[in-house]
C-alpha positions as CSV (number, residue, x, y, z in Angstrom):
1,X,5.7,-35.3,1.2
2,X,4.8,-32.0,2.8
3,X,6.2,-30.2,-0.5
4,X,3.7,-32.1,-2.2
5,X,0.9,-31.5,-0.2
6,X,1.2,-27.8,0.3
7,X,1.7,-27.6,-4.0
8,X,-1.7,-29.5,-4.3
9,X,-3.6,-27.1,-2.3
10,X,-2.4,-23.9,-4.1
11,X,-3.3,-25.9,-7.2
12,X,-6.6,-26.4,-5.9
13,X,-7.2,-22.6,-4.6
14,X,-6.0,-21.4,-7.6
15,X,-8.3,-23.2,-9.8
16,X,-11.2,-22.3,-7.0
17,X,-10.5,-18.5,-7.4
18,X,-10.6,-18.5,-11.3
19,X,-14.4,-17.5,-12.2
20,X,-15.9,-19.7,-14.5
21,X,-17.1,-18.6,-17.8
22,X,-20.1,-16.5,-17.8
23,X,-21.7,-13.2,-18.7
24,X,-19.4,-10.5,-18.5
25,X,-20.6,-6.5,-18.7
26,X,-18.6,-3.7,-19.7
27,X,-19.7,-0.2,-18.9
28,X,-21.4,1.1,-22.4
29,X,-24.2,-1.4,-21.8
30,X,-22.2,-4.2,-24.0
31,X,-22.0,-7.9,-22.3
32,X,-19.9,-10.7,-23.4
33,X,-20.7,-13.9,-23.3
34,X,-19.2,-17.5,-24.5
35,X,-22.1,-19.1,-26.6
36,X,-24.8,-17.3,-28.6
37,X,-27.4,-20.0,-26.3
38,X,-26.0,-18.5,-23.2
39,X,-26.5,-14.6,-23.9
40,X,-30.0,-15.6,-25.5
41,X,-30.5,-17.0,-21.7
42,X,-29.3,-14.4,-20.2
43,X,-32.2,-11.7,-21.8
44,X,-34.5,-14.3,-21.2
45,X,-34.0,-14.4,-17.6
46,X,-34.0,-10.4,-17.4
47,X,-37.7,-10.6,-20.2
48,X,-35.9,-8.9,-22.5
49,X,-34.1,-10.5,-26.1
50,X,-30.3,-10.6,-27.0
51,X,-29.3,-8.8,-29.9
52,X,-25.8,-9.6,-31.3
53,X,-22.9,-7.3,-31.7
54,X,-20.7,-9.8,-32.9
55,X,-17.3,-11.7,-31.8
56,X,-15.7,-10.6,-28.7
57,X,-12.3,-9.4,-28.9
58,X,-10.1,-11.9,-29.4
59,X,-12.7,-14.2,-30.2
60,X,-13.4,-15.0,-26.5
61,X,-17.4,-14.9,-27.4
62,X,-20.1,-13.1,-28.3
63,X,-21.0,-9.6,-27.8
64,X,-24.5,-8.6,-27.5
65,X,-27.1,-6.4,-26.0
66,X,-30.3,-7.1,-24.3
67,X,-33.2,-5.3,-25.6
């Protein structure tokens, strides 16, 4: 019983410490993010508008910058 309590709580920090999918930058000025909508957001939320790169490596999202 203990066993499978203490494996439930590293499941659970484990899933707490993994970031959730977002905006991601990279240091030329490039961000990544997982939908077109949420980059578009993003430069929105900064007054400024998204302007696509195209697929993320791996096809993981898009790139873009904001303008």
């Amino acid at each position: 019983m203990k066993w499978l309590t203490l494996s439930l709580l590293a499941l659970a920090i484990t899933g707490c410490g993994t970031p959730p999918n977002e905006v991601v930058k990279f240091g030329d000025g490039r961000l990544r993010a997982p939908t077109y909508v949420e980059a578009t957001d993003y430069c929105k939320t900064q007054g400024t508008t998204a302007r696509m790169l195209g697929r993320a490596p791996g096809e993981t999202g898009v790139m873009f910058r904001c303008n």
